[in-house]
N, C-alpha and C positions, 0 to 999 in steps of 0.2 A: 154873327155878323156876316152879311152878304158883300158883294164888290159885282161887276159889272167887268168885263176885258172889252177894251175899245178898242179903235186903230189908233195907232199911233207912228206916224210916215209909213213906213211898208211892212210895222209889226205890229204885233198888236201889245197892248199894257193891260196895265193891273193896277190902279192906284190902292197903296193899302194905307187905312189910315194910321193918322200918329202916335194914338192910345198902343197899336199893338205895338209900333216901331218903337218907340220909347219903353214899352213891357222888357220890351227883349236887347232893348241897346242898339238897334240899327240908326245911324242918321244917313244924311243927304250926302252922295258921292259912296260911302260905305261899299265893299264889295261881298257880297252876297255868292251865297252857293244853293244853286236850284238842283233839286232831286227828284228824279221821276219813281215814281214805288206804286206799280200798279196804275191806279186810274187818279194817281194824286199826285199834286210836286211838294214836295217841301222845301221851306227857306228859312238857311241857317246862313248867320253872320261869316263870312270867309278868315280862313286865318291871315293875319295880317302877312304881305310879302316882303320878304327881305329884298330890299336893292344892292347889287352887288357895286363894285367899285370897278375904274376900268380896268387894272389890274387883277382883277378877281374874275373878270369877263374875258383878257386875252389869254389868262391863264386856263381857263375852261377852253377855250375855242381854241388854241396849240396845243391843248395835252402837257406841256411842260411849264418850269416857270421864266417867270418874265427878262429876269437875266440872261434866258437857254435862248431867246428869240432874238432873231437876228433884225437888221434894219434893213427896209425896202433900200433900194439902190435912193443916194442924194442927188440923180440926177434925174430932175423931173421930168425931161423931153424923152420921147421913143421916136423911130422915124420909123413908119407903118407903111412907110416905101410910095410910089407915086399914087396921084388921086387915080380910081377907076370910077367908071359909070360917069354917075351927074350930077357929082358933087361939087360946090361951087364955092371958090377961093377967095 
């Protein structure tokens, strides 16, 4: 089976059809893993990605857990002192 790479906005594509995508279990949105090996790519289904929670995100980004992390100050104004330049009030 042959295919054609066109342009496709500033990259180019690869339509492949749906007998092989359905062979191997890819559908539409699916994320794919391309592999360069020599003068060929290979394409295998990606493993699916785990979504973390936002707890499981502040916890990775502080190093500690979410208990250990403190709260931004409750007061939401800062005075960043008088306007300079030409900035306009």
């Amino acid at each position: 089976m042959y295919a054609t790479v066109q342009k496709w906005g500033n990259s180019q594509g690869l339509r492949i059809p749906k007998v092989l995508l359905d062979a191997i279990g890819i559908g539409e949105n699916d994320r794919v893993e391309l592999i360069q090996i020599d003068d060929s790519i290979s394409i295998r289904k990606a493993s699916p990605v785990k979504h973390r929670s936002l707890e499981e995100r502040l916890t990775a980004f502080y190093g500690k857990p979410l208990e250990e992390i403190g709260r931004i100050s409750d007061d939401p104004e800062f005075d960043w002192g008088a306007p300079k330049g030409s900035e306009v009030w």
